[in-house]
N, C-alpha and C positions, 0 to 999 in steps of 0.2 A: 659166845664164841666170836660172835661178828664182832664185837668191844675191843676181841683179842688180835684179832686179825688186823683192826685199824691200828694195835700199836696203845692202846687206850688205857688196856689191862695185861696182867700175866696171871695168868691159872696158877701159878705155881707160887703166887707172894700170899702171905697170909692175907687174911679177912680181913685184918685190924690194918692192916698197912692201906686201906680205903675206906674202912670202917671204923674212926678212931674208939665209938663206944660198944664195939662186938664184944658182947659178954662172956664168952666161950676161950679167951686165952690166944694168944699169938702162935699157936701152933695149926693152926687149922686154916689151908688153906683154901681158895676157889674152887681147885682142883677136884679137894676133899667134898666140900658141899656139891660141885655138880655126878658126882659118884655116892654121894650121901653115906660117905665112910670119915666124916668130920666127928661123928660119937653124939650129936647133936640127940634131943630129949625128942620125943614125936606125940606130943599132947593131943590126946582125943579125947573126947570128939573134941575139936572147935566150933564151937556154938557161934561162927562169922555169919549166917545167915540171918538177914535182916528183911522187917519187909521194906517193897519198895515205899510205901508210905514216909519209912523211917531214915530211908539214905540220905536223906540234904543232914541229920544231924548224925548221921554214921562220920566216927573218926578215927580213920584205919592206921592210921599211926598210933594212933595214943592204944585201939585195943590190941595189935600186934605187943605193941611193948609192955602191958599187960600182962600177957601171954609168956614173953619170953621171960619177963623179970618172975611168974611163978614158975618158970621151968629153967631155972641159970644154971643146971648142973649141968653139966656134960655125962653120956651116957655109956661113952668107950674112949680109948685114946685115939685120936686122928688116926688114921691108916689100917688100925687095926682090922676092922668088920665093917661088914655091910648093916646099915640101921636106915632103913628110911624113913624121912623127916619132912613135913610140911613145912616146918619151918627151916630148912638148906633152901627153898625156893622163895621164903616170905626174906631172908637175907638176902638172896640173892637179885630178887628184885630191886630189894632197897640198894644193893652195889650196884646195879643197873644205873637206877636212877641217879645217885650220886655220881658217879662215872662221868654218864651221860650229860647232867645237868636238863634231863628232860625225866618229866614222869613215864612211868611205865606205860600208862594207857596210852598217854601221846605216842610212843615210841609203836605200840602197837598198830598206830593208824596208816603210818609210814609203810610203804611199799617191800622197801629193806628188810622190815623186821614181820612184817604179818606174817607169813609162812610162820615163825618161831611161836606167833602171837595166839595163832589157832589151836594151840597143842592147850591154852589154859583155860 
């Protein structure tokens, strides 16, 4: 919402209009995922937990996209129902950061955005 308020983003434009390879269809917007009524799949468990041993070769882009490419259906039509989805926030991150041109962690370390940062 803070993206929205600078002027950055609009809730109301599709996914793809900032995410030009959103696999889910130009109907679904920001809106949609921060209400998790985009129809999005909600694949569990996600087995993202790694040990720390393992995280210098953890790469959270490539297993997210993993993820999304075995789940590319959609589950309902935009607007329709409530479905919550782990992954409206693993996009939504990625708009963040595209957005932004900053990673998500960084953005978290920032004054501005911690309060939002503590909720993950």
């Amino acid at each position: 919402m803070q993206l929205a308020e600078k002027g950055l983003l609009d809730i109301n434009k599709p996914v793809v209009h900032y995410l030009a390879d959103f696999p889910y269809g130009d109907s679904i917007t920001i809106k949609h995922l921060l209400s998790h009524t985009g129809g999005l799949p909600n694949p569990i468990p996600l087995a993202w937990i790694h040990l720390d041993a393992e995280h210098h070769n953890f790469d959270e882009q490539e297993f997210f996209q993993s993820i999304i490419q075995k789940n590319a259906k959609s589950q309902a039509l935009p607007g329709v129902k409530f479905n919550y989805s782990n992954l409206d926030y693993v996009i939504l991150g990625n708009l963040i950061e595209t957005v932004s041109g900053t990673s998500f962690k960084t953005l978290c370390g920032r004054p501005y955005y911690s309060k939002a940062c503590d909720r993950q």
